[in-house]
C-alpha positions, -999 to +999 in steps of 0.1 A: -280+176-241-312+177-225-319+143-227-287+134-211-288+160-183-327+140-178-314+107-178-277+115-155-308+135-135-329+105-133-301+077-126-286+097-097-318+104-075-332+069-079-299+059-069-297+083-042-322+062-026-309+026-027-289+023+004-265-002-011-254+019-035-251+048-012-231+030+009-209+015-010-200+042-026-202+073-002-192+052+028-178+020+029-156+021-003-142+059+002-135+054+043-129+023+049-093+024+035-081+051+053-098+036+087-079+003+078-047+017+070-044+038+095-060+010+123-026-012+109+000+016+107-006+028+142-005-011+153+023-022+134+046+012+146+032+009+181+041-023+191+078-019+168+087+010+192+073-006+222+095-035+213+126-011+210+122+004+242+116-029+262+143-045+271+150-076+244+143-110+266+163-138+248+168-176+263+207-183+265+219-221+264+258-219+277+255-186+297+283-200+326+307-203+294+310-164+287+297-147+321+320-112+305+294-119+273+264-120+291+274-088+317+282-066+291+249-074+266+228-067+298+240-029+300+224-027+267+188-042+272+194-077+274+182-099+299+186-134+295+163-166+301+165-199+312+179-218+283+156-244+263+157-278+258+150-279+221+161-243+207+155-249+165+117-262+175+112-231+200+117-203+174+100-223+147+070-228+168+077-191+180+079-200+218+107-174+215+119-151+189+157-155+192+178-177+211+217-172+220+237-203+225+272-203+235+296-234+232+316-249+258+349-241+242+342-199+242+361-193+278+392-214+262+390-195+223+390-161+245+417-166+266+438-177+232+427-146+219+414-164+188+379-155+177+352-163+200+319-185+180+284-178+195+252-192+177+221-172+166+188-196+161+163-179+147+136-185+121+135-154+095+101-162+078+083-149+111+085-109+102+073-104+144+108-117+148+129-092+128+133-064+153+146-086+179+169-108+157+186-068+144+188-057+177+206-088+194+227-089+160+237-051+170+243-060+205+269-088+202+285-067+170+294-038+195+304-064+216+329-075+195+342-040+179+345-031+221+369-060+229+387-062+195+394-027+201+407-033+238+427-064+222+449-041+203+453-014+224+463-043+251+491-052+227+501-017+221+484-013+184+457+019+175+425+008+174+421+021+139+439-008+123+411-023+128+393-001+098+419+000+070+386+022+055+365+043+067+327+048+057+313+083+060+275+073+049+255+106+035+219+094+034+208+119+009+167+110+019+143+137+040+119+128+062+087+128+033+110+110+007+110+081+033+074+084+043+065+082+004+082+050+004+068+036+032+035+045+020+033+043-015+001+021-013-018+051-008-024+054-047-038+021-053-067+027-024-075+056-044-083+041-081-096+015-055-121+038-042-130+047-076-138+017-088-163+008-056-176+042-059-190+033-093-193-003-092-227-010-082-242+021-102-227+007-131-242-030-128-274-015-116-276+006-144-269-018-173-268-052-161-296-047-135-320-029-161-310-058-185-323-083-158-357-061-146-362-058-187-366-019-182-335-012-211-359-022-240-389+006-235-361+030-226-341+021-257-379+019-277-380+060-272-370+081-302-335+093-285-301+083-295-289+055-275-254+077-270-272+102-256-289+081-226-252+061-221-240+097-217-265+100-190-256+072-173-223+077-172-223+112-158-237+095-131-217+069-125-190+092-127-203+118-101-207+086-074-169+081-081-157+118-081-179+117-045-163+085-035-129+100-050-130+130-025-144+113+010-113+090+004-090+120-003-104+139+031-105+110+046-072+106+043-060+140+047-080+138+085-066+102+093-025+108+082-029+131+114-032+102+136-003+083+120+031+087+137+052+087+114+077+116+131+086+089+153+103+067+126+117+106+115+092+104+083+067+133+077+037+126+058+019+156+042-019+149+027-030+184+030-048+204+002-022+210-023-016+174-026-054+167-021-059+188-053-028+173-078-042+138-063-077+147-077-064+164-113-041+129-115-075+105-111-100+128-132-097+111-160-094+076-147-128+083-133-144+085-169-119+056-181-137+031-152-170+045-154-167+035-192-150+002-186-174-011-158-208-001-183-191-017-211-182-047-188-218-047-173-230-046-202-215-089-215-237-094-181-275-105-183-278-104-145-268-083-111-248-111-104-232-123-130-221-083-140-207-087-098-186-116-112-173-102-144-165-066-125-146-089-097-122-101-118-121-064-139-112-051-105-077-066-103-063-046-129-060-016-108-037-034-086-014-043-116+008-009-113+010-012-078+024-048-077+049-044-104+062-011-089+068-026-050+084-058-073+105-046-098+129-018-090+118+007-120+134+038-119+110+064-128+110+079-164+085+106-180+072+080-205+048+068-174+027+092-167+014+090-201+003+053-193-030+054-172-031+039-136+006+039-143+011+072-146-009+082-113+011+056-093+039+071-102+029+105-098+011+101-063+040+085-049+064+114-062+041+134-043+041+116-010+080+118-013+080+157-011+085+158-050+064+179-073+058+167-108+062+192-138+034+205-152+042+188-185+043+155-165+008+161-151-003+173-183+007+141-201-007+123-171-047+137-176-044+139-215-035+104-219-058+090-194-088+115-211-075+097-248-081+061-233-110+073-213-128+083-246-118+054-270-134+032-241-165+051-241-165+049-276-166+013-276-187+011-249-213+031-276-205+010-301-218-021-276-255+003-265-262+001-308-268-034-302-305-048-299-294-075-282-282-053-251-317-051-245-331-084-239-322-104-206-329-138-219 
């Protein structure tokens, strides 16, 4: 054990003073996720509720055919603008979000009582659209439950025959279970933020000694070779347990600034979820650490190790992907899958749920099983002479 307490000794203060390494992994990788996520959450709520407390300004082609229309839809935000000459090329090259066109024939269909047509152009693949397109929809629908109402009751009818059923909706979500949906990204910035953490420490310490031939005197000294990878992946794994926890804080400080009561969501980081969140991603910091070195170690230079760890970094994201794709229901068998079984858990977290113990039990054991037949393999690869030499 002395050996590898010299070497993870070693490893870390030489590392300590390469500035890339430090900042990558104690300052770029661990905050600038939370700096990001936050900088777009604030932006993207800020200008939605500024949006929904403006008043919606929509271009109206035929507004002399249904003056009643156009009266009643301003006592609920709308104010209407000169009408366009091409409407279908105006919202596609987003000169206007929505426009409302009414025919010639509306006055006439009215006073028949017969159902009214107005027209809707809008283009639904610009997302910076949505919130006006709902809230024109909503306009003109209580525009039309209003005067069907009034029809009835004109004709001596109850209003109510109008809803043969009644729907009493029970929305059976609290304020954290929606937050947790909204941001159930949060887990994939973490094993994120492990991976950078550890990233450069890993190629520096395999694929960069490879390059500056400094493996082969190391390897020439009368130590077991499991007992210096050891070394080197305490390291690596204390960079990322650093990394891990700036990202975690940094979090924890930066939710503050997130509004999320306005969109009546709550969103709790404080330091019972900052401690589950660090028990989940213990062992996926070994499993990385090992799977970086043993990647590294197929690399014969800094930069081809940068490639090979490039691509090895999309596999993280895998979990993430599927789950915001596929609508999995969540099942105990996941948390026994690693990066799986954190998504999972993290998000249950963020949603006010607590997992069982036996859930986060299966969750570390599993990860610490794969973590270990990775390092295993990864000692399998140090036995090999040819490891040592670059060329």
């Amino acid at each position: 054990m002395r050996t590898t307490l010299t070497v993870f000794l070693k490893e870390v203060k030489e590392n300590l003073r390469d500035k890339r390494t430090v900042l990558s992994a104690l300052l770029y990788g661990p905050l600038i996720g939370p700096i990001i996520f936050v900088m777009i959450i604030n932006t993207v709520l800020t200008r939605e509720l500024n949006k929904a407390d403006q008043p919606i300004k929509v271009p109206v082609i035929g507004a002399q055919y249904a003056p009643n229309l156009i009266e009643a839809l301003k006592q609920q935000g709308f104010v209407p603008e000169p009408p366009v000459a091409n409407p279908e090329a105006a919202v596609r090259e987003q000169d206007a979000d929505v426009v409302l066109r009414i025919p010639a024939d509306f006055g006439q269909s009215w006073r028949k009582g017969e159902t009214a047509q107005v027209e809707l152009i809008y283009d639904s693949s610009q997302r910076e659209t949505g919130g006006s397109v709902e809230r024109m929809k909503g306009m003109l629908e209580a525009f039309a439950r209003r005067q069907g109402a009034m029809r009835l009751v004109a004709r001596g009818l109850s209003p109510t025959m109008m809803a043969p059923v009644s729907i009493d909706e029970r929305d059976q979500s609290t304020p954290q279970s929606r937050a947790g949906q909204m941001f159930a990204i949060l887990p994939y910035f973490f094993v994120l933020t492990i991976f950078m953490g550890g990233m450069y420490l890993s190629i520096d310490l395999t694929a960069g000694e490879r390059e500056r031939q400094s493996l082969e005197p190391l390897f020439a000294n009368p130590v077991a070779r499991w007992k210096v990878l050891l070394g080197k992946l305490g390291a690596i794994c204390m960079f990322s347990l650093t990394s891990l926890l700036i990202c975690v804080v940094g979090f924890g400080v930066c939710g503050r600034f997130i509004p999320a009561e306005k969109l009546g969501m709550v969103l709790n980081l404080g330091p019972s979820f900052a401690l589950q969140v660090l028990l989940m991603m213990f062992p996926l910091i070994l499993l990385l650490a090992s799977l970086q070195t043993l990647v590294a170690a197929f690399a014969k230079s800094y930069r081809e190790a940068q490639t090979y760890l490039g691509i090895l970094m999309l596999v993280p994201a895998l979990p993430s992907i599927l789950l915001s794709i596929l609508p999995v229901r969540e099942a105990d068998w996941m948390y026994a899958v690693p990066l799986l079984g954190q998504q999972v858990g993290i998000t249950q977290l963020l949603r006010g749920g607590e997992p069982t113990s036996a859930q986060i039990a299966m969750c570390v054991i599993s990860g610490l099983i794969v973590a270990m037949l990775a390092t295993l393999v990864t000692a399998r690869v140090y036995q090999s002479e040819r490891l040592a030499i670059s060329a």
